[in-house]
C-alpha positions as CSV (number, residue, x, y, z in Angstrom):
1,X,25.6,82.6,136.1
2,X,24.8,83.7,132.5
3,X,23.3,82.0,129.5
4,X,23.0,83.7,126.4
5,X,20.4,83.2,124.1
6,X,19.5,84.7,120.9
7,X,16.1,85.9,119.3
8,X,15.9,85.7,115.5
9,X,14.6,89.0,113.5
10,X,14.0,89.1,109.3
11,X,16.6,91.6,108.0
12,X,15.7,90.8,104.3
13,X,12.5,90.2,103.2
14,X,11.4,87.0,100.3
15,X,11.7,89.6,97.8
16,X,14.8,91.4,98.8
17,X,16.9,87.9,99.1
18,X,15.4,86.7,95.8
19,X,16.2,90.0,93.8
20,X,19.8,90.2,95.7
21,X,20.8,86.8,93.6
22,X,19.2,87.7,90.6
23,X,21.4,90.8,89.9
24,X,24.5,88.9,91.3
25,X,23.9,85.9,88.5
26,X,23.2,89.0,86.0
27,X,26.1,90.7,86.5
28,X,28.3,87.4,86.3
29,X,26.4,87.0,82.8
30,X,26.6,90.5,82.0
31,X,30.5,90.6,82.8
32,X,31.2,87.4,80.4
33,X,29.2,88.2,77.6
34,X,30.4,91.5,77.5
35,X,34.0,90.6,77.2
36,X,33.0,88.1,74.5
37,X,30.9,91.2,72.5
38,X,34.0,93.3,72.8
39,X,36.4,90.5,72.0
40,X,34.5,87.5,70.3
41,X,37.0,84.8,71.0
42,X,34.6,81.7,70.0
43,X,34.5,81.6,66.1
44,X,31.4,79.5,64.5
45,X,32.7,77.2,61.9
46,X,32.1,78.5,58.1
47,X,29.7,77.5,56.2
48,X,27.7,78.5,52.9
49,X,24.7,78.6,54.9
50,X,23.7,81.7,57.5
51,X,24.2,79.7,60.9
52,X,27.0,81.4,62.8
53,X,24.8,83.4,65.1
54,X,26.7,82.8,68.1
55,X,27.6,86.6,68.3
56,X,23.7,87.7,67.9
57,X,23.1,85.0,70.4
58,X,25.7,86.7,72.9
59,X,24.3,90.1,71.8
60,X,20.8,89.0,72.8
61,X,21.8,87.3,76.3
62,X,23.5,90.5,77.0
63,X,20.5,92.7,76.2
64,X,18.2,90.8,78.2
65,X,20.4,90.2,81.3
66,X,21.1,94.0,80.9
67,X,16.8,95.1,80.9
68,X,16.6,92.3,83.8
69,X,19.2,94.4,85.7
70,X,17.8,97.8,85.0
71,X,14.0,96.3,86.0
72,X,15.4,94.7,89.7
73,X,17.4,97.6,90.6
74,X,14.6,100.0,90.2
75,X,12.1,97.8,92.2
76,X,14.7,97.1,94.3
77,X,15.1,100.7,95.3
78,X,11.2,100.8,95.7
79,X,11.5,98.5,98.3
80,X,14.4,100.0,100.2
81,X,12.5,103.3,100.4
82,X,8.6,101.8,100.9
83,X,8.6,98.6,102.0
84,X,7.7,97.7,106.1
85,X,10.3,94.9,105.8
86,X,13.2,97.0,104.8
87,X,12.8,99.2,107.7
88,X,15.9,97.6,109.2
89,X,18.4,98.8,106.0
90,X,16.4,102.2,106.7
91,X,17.7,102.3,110.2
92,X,21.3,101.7,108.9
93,X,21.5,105.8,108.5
94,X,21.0,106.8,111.8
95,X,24.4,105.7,112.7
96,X,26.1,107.3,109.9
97,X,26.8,110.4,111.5
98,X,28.2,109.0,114.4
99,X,32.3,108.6,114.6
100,X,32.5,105.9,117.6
101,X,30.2,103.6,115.3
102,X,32.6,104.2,112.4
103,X,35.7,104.0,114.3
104,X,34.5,100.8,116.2
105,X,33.7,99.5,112.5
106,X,37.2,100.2,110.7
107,X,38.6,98.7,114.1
108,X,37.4,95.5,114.0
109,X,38.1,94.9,110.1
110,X,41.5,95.9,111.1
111,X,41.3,93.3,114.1
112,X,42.4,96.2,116.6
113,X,38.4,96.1,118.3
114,X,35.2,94.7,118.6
115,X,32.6,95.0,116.4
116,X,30.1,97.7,117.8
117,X,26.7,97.4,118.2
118,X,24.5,98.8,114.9
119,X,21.0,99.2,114.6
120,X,19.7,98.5,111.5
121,X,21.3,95.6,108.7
122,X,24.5,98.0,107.4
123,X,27.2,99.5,109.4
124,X,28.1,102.7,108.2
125,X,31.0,101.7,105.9
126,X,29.0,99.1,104.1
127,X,26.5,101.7,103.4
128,X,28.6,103.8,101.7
129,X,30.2,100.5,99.8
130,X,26.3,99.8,98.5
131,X,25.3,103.4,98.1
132,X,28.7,103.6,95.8
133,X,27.3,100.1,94.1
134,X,23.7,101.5,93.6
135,X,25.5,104.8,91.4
136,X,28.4,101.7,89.4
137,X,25.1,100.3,88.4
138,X,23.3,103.7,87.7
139,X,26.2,104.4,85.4
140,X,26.7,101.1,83.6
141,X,23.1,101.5,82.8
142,X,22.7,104.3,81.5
143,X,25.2,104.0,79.6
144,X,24.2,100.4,78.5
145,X,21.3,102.1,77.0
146,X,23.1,104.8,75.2
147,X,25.0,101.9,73.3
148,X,21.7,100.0,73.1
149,X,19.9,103.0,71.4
150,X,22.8,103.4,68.3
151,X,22.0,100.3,67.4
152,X,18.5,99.6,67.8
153,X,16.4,102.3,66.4
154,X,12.9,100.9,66.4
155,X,10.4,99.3,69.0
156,X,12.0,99.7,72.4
157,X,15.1,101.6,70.9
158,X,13.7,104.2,69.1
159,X,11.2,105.3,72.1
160,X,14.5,105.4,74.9
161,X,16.3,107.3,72.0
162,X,14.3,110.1,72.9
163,X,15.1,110.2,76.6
164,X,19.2,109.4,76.7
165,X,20.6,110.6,73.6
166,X,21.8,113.2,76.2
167,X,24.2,110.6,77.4
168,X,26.1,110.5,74.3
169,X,26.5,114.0,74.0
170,X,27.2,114.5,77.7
171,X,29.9,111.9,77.0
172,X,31.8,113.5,74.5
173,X,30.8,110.6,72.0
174,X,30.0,107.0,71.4
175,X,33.4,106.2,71.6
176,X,33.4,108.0,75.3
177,X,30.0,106.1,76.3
178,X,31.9,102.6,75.5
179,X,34.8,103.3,77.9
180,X,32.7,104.3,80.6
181,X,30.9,101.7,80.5
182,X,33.5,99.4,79.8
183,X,35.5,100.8,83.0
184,X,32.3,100.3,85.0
185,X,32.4,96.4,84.4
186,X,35.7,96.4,85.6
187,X,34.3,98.1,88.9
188,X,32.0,95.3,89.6
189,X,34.7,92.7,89.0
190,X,37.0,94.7,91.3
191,X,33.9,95.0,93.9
192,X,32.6,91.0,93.4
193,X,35.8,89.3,95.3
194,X,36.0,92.0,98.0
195,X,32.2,91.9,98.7
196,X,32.5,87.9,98.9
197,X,35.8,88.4,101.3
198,X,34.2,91.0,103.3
199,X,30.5,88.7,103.6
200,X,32.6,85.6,104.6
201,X,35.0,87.0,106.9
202,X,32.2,88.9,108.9
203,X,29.9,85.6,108.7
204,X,32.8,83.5,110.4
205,X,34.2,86.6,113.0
206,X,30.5,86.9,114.0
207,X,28.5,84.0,113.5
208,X,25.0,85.9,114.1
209,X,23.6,85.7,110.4
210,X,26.4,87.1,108.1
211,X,26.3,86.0,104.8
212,X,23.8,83.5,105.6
213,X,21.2,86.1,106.1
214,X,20.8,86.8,102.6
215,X,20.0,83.7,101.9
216,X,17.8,82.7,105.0
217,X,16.5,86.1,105.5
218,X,17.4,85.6,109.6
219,X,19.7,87.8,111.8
220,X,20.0,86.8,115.5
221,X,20.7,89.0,117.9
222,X,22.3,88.5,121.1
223,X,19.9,88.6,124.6
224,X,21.4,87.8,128.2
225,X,19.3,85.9,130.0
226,X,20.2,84.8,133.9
227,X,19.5,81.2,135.0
């Protein structure tokens, strides 16, 4: 007779589960302030004296969310590529290249197959899902700063101007630069409810960590054992 038991093994390290929710409440906050920048919906009451900041207060919120974004992601990459405790989102790749992993993969989201056995904390699709995430934020960055740079042009503003005006040109004009960007925030709303989906329905089809994990940190993995 078999029993199964299970060994627990960190997938994401302290840091890596801490910065994870960090951008997710940023780009909630980023999303809704920068609807309300582009469409200010809320109007202050009038009055002869200078108090209807709520705009500038938006503005600011925005700004900061947007640096706090820019400052994870690039430490968050650090990690990925240096630190001992991403070693198992490292080992993701190694099954990239290989089409029964892939095919076992789509199978089982399409409820035709069992999920195969990966090595490492990403299957191959999901790799390609974050990879594309890591370039949506890439791009609304960048192109955050080119907008940030036309409108401050001292301190921090007037030292970045220096290193992305290119972005402006590249894109054919300020004008350009907003769109992109704009269409880029509509990538991460399009990506948030399918991520969440996608987390849930894998925690509950295979009960081994899921969307727990990124939150706990734990994974377990399956060992037979006979009694």
């Amino acid at each position: 007779m078999k029993a199964s038991t299970f060994f627990a093994e960190e997938e994401f390290s302290g840091f890596v589960r801490a910065f994870h929710w960090i951008r997710a409440f940023s780009i909630f906050g980023l999303i809704f302030t920068g609807f309300y920048i582009a469409y200010p919906f809320l109007q202050p009451n009038f009055n002869a004296t200078p108090t209807g900041f709520l705009q500038g207060y938006t503005r600011s919120i925005h700004l900061i969310l947007g640096f706090l974004l820019i400052g994870i992601s690039i430490f968050r990459l650090y990690l990925f590529i240096f630190d001992k405790k991403s070693a198992p989102e490292r080992r993701s790749f190694c099954q990239f290249y290989k089409p029964k992993i892939w095919l076992g993969v789509i199978g089982s989201y399409l409820w035709i197959s069992r999920h195969p056995h990966i090595k490492g904390a990403y299957n191959p699709l999901q790799l390609v899902v974050y990879f594309g995430l890591a370039v949506l934020v890439l791009i609304v960055s960048i192109t955050g700063i080119a907008l940030y740079i036309n409108v401050y042009h001292n301190g921090l503003g007037g030292v970045l101007e220096h290193y992305f005006k290119w972005v402006e040109v590249m894109c054919g004009g300020l004008a350009n630069v907003r769109v992109i960007h704009h269409l880029a925030t509509w990538a991460f709303i399009l990506f948030i409810p399918v991520h969440i989906y996608m987390a849930v329905w894998n925690s509950i089809k295979y009960p081994n960590g899921g969307v727990d994990g990124i939150v706990s940190g734990v994974r377990y993995h399956k060992e037979d054992s006979k009694k």
